[in-house]
OpenMM code with the backbone's topology and positions (N, CA, C; nanometers):
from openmm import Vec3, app, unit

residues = "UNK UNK UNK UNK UNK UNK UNK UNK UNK UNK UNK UNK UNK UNK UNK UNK UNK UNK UNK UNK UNK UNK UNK UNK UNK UNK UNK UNK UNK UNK UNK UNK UNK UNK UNK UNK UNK UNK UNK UNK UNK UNK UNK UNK UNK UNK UNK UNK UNK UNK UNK UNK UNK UNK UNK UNK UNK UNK".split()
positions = [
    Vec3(0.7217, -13.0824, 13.1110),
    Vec3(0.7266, -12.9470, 13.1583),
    Vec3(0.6418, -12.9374, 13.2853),
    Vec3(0.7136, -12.8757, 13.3778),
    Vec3(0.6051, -12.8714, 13.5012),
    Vec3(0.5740, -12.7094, 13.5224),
    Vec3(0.6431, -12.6189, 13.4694),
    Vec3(0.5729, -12.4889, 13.4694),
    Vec3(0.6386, -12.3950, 13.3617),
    Vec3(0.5923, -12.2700, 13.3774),
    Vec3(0.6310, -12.1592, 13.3124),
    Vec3(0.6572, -12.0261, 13.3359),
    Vec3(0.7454, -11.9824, 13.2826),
    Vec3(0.7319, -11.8047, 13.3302),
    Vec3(0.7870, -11.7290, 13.2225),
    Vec3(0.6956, -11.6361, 13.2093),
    Vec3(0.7142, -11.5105, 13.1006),
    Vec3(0.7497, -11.3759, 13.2027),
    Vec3(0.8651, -11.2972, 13.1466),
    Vec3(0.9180, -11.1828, 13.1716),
    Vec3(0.9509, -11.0859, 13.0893),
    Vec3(0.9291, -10.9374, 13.1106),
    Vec3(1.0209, -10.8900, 12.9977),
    Vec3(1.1011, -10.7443, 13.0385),
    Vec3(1.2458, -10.7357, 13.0022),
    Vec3(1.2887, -10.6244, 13.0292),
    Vec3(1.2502, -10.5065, 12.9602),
    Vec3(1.2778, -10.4166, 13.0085),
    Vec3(1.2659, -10.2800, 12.8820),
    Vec3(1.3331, -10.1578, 13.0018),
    Vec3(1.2983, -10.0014, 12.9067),
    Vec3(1.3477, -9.9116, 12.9797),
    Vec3(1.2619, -9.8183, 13.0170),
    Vec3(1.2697, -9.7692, 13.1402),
    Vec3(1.1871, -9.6800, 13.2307),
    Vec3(1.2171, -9.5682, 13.2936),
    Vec3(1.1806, -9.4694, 13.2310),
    Vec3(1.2441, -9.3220, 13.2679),
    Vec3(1.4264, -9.3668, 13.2634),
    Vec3(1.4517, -9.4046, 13.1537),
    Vec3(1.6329, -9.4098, 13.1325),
    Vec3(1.6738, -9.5128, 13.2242),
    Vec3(1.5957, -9.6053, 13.2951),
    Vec3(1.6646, -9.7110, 13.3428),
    Vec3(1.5923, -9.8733, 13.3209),
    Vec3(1.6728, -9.9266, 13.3519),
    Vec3(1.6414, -10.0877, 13.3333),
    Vec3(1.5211, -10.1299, 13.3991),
    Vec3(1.3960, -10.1799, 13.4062),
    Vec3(1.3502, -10.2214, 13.4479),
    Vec3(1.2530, -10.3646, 13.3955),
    Vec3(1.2536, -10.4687, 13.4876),
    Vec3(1.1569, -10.5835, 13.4541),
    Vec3(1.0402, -10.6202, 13.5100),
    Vec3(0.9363, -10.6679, 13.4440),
    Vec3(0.8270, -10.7072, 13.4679),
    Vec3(0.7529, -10.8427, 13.4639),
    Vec3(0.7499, -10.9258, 13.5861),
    Vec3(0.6695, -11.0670, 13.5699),
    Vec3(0.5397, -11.0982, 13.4950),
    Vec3(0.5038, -11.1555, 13.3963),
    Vec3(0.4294, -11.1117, 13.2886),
    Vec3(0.3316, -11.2253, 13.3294),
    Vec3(0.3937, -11.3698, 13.3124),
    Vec3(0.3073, -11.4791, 13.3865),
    Vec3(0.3523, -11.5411, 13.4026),
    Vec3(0.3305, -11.6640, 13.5453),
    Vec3(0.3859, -11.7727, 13.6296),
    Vec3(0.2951, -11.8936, 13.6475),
    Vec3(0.3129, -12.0006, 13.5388),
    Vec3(0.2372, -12.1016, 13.5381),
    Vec3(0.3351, -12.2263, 13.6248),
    Vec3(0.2517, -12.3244, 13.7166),
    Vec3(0.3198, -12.4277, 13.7673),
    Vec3(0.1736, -12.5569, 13.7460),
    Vec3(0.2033, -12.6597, 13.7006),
    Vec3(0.1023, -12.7403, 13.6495),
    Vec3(0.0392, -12.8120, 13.7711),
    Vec3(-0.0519, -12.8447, 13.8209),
    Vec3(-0.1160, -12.8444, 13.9662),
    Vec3(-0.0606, -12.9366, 14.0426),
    Vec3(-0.0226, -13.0702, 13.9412),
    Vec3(0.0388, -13.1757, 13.9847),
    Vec3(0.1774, -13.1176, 14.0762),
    Vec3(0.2822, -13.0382, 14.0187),
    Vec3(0.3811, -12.9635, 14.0916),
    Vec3(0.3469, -12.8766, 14.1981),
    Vec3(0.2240, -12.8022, 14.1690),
    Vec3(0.2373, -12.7533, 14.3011),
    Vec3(0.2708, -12.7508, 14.4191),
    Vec3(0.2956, -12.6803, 14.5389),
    Vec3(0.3460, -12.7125, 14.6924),
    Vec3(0.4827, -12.7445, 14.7089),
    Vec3(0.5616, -12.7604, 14.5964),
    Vec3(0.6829, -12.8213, 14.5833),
    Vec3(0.8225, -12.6953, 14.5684),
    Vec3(0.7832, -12.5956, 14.5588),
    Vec3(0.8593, -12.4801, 14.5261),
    Vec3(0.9172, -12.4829, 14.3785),
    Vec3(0.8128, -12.4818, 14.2841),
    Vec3(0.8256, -12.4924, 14.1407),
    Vec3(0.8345, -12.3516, 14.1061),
    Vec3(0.7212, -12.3085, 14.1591),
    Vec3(0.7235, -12.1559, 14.0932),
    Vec3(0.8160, -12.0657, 14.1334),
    Vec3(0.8797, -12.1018, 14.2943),
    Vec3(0.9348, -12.0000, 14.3584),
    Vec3(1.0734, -12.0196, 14.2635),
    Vec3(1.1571, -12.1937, 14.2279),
    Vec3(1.2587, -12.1712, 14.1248),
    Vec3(1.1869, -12.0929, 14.0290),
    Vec3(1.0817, -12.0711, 13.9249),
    Vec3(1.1147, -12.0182, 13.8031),
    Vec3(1.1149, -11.8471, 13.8488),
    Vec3(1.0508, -11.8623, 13.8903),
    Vec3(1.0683, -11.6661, 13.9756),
    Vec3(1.2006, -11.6713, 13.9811),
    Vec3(1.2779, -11.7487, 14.0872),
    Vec3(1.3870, -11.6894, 14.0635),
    Vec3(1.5121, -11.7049, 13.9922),
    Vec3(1.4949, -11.7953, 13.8817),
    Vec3(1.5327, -11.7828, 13.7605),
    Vec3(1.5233, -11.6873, 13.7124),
    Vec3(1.4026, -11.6694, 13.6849),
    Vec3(1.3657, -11.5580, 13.5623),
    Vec3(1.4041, -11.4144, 13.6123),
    Vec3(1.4163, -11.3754, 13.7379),
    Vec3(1.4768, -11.2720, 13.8316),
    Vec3(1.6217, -11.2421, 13.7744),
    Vec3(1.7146, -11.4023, 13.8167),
    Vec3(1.8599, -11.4224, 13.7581),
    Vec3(1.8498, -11.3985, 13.5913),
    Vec3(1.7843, -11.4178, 13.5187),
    Vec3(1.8143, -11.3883, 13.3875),
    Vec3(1.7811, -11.2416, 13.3875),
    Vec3(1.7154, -11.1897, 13.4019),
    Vec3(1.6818, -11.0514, 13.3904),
    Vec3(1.7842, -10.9688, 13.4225),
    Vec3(1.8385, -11.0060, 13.5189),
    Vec3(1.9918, -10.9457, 13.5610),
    Vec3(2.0800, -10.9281, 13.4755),
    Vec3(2.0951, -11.0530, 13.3695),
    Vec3(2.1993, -11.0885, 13.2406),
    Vec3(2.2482, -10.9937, 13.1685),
    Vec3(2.3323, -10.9676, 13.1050),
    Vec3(2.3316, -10.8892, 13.0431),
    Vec3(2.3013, -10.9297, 12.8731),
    Vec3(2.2264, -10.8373, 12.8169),
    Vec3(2.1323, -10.9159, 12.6874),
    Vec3(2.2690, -10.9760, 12.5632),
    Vec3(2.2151, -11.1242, 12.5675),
    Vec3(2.2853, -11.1886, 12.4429),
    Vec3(2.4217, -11.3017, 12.5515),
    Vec3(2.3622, -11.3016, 12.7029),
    Vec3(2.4670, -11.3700, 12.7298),
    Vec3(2.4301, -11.5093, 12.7185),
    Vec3(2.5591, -11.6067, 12.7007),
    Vec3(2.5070, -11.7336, 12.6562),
    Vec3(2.4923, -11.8113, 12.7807),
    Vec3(2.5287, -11.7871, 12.9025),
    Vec3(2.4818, -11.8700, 13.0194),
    Vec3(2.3748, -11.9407, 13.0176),
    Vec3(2.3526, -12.0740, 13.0147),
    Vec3(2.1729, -12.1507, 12.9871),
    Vec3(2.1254, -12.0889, 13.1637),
    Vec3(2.0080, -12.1216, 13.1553),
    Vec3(1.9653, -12.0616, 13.3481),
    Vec3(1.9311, -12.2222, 13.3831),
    Vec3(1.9771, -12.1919, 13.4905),
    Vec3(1.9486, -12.3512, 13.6517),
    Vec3(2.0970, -12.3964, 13.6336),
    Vec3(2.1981, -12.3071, 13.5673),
    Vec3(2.3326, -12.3904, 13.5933),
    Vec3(2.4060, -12.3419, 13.7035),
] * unit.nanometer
topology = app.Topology()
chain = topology.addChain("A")
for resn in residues:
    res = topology.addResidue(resn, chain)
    for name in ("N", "CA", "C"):
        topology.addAtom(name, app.Element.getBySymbol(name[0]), res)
């Protein structure tokens, strides 16, 4: 594993909204644009609509 990211959706005044919760990249990865993929992964899943089976990085 070279990093991590926690997110979570919910609802806000009647609309969708998400929040980056935490963004770990292990030091060795750093400089490499590790974190900037899981950001924007975790961006693209948030988008999903809940229960879709798409895996994310495909």
């Amino acid at each position: 594993m070279v990093g991590f990211g926690i997110a979570e959706r919910f609802l806000q005044n009647q609309s969708a909204a998400a929040e980056l919760l935490s963004l770990f990249g292990r030091p060795k990865y750093r400089s490499q644009g590790v974190a900037e993929r899981l950001a924007n992964e975790l961006e693209l899943a948030l988008e999903m609509p809940m229960g879709n089976p798409q895996k994310l990085g495909e």
